[in-house]
Structures are given as structure tokens and as C-alpha cells.
C-alpha positions in Angstrom: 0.0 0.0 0.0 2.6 2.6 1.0 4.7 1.6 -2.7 1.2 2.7 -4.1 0.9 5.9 -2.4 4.1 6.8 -2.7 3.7 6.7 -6.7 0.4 8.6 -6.7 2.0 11.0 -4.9 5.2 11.2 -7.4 2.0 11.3 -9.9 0.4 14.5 -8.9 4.2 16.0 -8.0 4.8 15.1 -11.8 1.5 16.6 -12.7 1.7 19.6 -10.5 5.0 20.0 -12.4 3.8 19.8 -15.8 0.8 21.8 -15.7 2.9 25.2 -14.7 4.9 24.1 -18.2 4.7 27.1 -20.3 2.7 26.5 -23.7 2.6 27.6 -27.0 -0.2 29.7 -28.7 -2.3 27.2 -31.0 -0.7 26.1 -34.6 -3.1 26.2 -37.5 -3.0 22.9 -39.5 -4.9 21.5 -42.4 -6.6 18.4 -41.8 -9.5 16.3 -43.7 -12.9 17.3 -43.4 -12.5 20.6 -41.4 -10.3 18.7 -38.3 -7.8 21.2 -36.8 -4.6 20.9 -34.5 -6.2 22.6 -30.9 -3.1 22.5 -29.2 0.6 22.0 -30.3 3.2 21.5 -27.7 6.0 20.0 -30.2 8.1 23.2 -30.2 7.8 23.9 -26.2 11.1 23.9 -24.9 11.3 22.5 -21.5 14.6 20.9 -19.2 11.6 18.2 -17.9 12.4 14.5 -19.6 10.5 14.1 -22.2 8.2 10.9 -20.7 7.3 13.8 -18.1 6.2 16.1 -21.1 4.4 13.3 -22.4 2.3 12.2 -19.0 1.4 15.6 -19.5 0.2 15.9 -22.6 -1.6 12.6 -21.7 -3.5 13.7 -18.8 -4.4 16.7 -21.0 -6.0 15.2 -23.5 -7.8 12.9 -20.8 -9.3 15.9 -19.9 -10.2 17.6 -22.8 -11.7 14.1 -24.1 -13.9 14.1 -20.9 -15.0 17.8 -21.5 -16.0 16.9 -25.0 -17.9 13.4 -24.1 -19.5 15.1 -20.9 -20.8 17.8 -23.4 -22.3 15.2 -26.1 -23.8 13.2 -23.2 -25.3 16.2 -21.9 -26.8 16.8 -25.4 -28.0 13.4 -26.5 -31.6 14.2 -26.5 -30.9 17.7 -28.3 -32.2 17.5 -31.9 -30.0 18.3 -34.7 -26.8 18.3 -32.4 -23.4 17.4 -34.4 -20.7 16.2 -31.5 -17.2 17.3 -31.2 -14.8 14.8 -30.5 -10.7 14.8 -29.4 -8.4 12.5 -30.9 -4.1 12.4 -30.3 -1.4 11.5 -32.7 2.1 11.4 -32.0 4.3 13.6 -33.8 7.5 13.7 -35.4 9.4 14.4 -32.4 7.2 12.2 -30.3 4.7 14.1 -28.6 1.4 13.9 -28.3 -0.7 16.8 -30.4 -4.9 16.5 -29.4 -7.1 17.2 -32.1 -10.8 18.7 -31.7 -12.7 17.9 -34.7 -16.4 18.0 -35.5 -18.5 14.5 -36.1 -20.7 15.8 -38.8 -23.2 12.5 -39.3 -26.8 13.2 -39.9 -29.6 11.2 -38.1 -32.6 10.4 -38.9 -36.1 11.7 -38.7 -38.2 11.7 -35.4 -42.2 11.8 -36.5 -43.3 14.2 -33.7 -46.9 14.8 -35.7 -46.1 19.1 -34.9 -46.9 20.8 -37.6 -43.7 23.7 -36.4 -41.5 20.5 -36.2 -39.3 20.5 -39.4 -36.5 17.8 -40.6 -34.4 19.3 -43.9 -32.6 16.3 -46.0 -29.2 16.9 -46.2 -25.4 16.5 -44.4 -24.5 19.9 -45.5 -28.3 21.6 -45.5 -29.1 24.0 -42.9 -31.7 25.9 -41.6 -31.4 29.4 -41.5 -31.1 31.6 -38.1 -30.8 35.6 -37.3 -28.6 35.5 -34.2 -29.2 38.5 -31.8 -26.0 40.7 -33.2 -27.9 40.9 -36.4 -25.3 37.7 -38.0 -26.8 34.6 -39.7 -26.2 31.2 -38.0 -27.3 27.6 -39.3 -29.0 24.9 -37.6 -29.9 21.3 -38.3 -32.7 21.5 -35.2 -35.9 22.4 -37.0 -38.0 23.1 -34.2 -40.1 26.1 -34.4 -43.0 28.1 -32.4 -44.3 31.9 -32.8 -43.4 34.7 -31.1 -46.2 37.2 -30.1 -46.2 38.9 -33.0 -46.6 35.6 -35.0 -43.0 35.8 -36.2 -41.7 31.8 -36.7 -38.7 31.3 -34.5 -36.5 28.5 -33.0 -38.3 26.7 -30.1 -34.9 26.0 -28.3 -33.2 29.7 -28.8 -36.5 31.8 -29.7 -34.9 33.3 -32.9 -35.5 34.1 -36.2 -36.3 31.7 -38.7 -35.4 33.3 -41.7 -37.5 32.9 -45.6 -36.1 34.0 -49.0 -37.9 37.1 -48.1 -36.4 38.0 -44.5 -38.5 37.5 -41.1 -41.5 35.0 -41.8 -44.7 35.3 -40.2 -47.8 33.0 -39.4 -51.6 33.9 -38.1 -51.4 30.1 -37.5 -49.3 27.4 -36.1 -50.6 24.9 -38.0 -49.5 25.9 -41.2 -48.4 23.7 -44.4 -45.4 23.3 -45.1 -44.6 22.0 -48.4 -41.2 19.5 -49.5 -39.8 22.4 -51.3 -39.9 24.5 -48.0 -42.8 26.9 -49.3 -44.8 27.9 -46.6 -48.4 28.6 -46.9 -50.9 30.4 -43.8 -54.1 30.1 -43.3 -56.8 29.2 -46.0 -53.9 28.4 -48.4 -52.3 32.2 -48.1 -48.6 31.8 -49.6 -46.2 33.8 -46.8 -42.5 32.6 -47.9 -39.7 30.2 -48.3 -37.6 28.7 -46.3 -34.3 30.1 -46.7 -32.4 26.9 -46.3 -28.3 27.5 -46.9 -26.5 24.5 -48.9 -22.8 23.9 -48.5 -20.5 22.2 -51.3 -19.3 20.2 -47.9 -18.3 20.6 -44.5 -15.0 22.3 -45.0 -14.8 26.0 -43.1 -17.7 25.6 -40.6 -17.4 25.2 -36.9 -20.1 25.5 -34.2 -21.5 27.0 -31.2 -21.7 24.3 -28.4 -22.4 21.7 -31.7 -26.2 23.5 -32.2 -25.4 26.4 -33.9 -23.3 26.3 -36.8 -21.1 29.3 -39.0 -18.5 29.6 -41.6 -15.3 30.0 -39.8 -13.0 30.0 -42.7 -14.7 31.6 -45.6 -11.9 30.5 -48.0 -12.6 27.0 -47.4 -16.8 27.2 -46.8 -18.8 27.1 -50.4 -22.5 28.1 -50.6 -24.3 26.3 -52.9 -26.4 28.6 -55.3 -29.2 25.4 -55.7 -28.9 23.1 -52.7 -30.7 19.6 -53.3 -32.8 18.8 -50.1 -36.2 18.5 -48.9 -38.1 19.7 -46.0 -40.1 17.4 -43.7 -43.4 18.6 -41.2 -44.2 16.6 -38.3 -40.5 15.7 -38.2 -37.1 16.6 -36.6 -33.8 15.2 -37.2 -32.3 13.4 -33.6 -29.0 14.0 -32.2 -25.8 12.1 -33.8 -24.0 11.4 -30.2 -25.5 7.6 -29.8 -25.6 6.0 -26.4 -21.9 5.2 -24.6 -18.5 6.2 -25.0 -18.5 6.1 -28.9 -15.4 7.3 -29.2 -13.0 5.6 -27.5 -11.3 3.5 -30.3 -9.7 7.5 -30.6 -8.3 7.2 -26.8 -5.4 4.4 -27.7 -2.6 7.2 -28.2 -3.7 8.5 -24.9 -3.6 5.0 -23.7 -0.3 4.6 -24.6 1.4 8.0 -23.3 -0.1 7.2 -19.8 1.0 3.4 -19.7 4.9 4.1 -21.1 5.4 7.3 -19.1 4.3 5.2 -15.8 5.9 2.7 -16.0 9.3 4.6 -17.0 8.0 6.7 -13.6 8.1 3.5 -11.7 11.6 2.1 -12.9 13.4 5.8 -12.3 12.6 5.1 -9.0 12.9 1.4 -8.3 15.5 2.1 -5.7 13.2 5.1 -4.0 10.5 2.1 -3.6 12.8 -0.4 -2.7 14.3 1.8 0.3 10.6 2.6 1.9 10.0 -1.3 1.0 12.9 -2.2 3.0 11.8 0.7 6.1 8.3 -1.1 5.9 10.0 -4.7 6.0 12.7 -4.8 8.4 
């Protein structure tokens, strides 16, 4: 017992020790279907051994994996939520660089049988939203209701749902809406279109807490002039993050970092352990 606390204390002294390392601003990297490098510690210069630098990178990436899964778990129920996931690779010198990157699966429909409940076909087709500093935003959650006014807006958020035309508004809330996202009021009244924005893929767009989507990199992010898709009432689409850790397949790097740099911990100090052994054991 005292050989184990002895190394979860040499543990935390190792972590305390780590986590006052200085580190690097973030390093922009291209990877495949809009993944990025969130945190780079290759180039950080440090007189630690480098299994220490590891175990710390390690227990980083523990933590930011937790972060991520605690958030997805939290939103399993949300319709139309896209999770985030963290994976680690090692480097060319060795280290271990995390990677946040966005799991952009679509689900299927839920029938719900609410006539303000919409589902739009699609991996890359989004609703249109008017955030509150006047910006545009894209959603997959479909979920409407009026405002006072009558104005449709999202049931989760309470904004905007924008038409072709701007700000749409209803005298009902049962209207029709039609596949083609035309909407039609009361006694058959056309009001507007959906304004429903196509991308040419995934590349450039990023998210608000994996809800609320927007082009982060313009360069990369393509509008399609005539997206392909169909709107669905009485439906919404479910969230991707399925039941369970789906994602640890991703953890073995993190596996590996922890496991090599303990046990290096435990043979640089074989002779530590075998002196309290020997004070325990007389």
C-alpha cells in the first residue's frame, strides 16, 4: 500500500509540475474534413524529460476528451446536435498533439406529428437563423413556435427563422409546409420560403456548443447557389451522439502516453521504492 501511495504521490508532483509548463499559442494545421490541431506543444522547450512532457500531454488530453464526451452526453436528446470529438497522434518528435474535430453525421427523422417541427434532408443543408447581433447562423434543429407577433422562431433559442424574403410570419401554427420549404398560412395564403443554406461540404464551418453552426473560414466554406434537399413537417432530425462512449477507439494514443510514461516513472525510482520497502519490512 505505502509503494502505491508513494507513486500517486510522485504522480500528482509530476503533474503539478507539468501543468505550470509554459505552452505555445495554437498552430493552425490542415486536416481532412475541417479537423484542426487545438493544441501543439511540439516546439515547447522545456529541461523536464520528455516521458514527463508526455504524461502531461496525456492527462491533457484525458481531460479535454472528458470535456468533450461530458458535453455530447449532456446533449444526447438535443435534436440536430453534431458532436465534437478529441483525438491524439504522435508527432514527429514524439509528442502527443490533441485534435478537436467535428462528427458531422446526420440522423434520422423523429415523426413528432407538430406541424412547427421541421426535418431538412441533407449533411451539408441547414436551416437558416438571425442570431441577436444581427449575424446569420445555421442549424440542423428544426424546431419552431411563434413569437407574439406571430413571427416563426426557434423553439430552443427563440430566434428568427429566416425565408427568401427576411422574417416570416404566421396567423397560425398549424400551417403547411410543403417539401420544397414553401410555406403557406391560413386558408392556403402563400407567406415565404424557407431560406435553407447548402454547402459544397463541411470544410470552413465550426459551431456554437455543436447547435449552432457558421462559416469560420470563408476560403474553405462554399455556398451552394441550388442546394438539393427536402423539408419534412411533423419531423425533426435526432442527435448524432449515440448512447456510450463512442469514441474511445480515438483514446489508444492517450492509452499509450499514460502506460509508457508510468511505468518509466516507476523504474526511475525502483530504488526510491525499494528503500521505503525495506523501512516497511525490516
Amino acid at each position: 500500500m505505502s509503494r502505491l501511495l508513494t507513486f500517486l504521490t510522485l504522480i500528482a508532483i509530476a503533474s503539478h509540475a507539468i501543468a505550470n509548463i509554459g505552452v505555445p499559442a495554437p498552430m493552425a494545421k490542415t486536416w481532412p474534413d475541417n479537423t484542426y490541431v487545438q493544441r501543439d506543444l511540439s516546439d515547447n522547450t522545456t529541461t523536464y524529460p520528455h516521458y514527463l512532457k508526455v504524461i502531461g500531454q496525456s492527462m491533457s488530453g484525458y481531460d479535454n476528451y472528458f470535456k468533450h464526451y461530458l458535453l455530447s452526453t449532456v446533449n444526447a436528446t438535443m435534436p440536430g446536435y453534431k458532436r465534437q470529438k478529441i483525438a491524439m497522434y504522435y508527432n514527429e518528435n514524439k509528442d502527443l498533439v490533441p485534435i478537436q474535430f467535428m462528427d458531422w453525421a446526420k440522423e434520422g427523422a423523429t415523426h413528432t406529428n407538430r406541424a412547427l417541427d421541421l426535418y431538412i434532408s441533407g449533411r451539408t443543408n441547414f436551416f437558416t437563423v438571425e442570431l441577436p447581433d444581427g449575424t446569420w447562423s445555421f442549424v440542423s434543429d428544426g424546431r419552431c413556435t411563434l413569437s407574439r407577433d406571430g413571427m416563426l422562431i426557434t423553439l430552443a433559442h427563440s430566434y428568427p427563422i429566416l425565408g427568401e424574403n427576411g422574417y416570416i410570419y404566421l396567423t397560425t401554427d398549424n400551417p403547411l409546409i410543403k417539401r420544397n420549404g414553401k410555406i403557406y398560412d391560413i386558408n392556403g395564403e402563400y407567406v415565404d420560403r424557407l431560406k435553407i443554406t447548402g454547402f459544397e461540404n463541411t470544410q470552413g464551418l465550426w459551431t456554437f456548443e455543436g447547435t449552432f453552426f457558421y462559416i469560420m473560414d470563408p476560403e474553405k466554406a462554399t455556398i451552394l447557389e441550388d442546394p438539393q434537399y427536402f423539408v419534412a413537417q411533423g419531423y425533426m432530425e435526432r442527435s448524432n451522439e449515440p448512447p456510450g462512449v463512442g469514441a474511445l477507439f480515438m483514446m489508444t494514443p492517450i492509452h499509450e502516453g499514460v502506460t509508457t510514461t508510468a511505468k518509466k516513472l516507476i523504474k526511475s525510482h525502483e530504488k526510491l521504492f525499494e528503500s521505503i520497502g525495506g523501512i516497511n519490512n525490516p
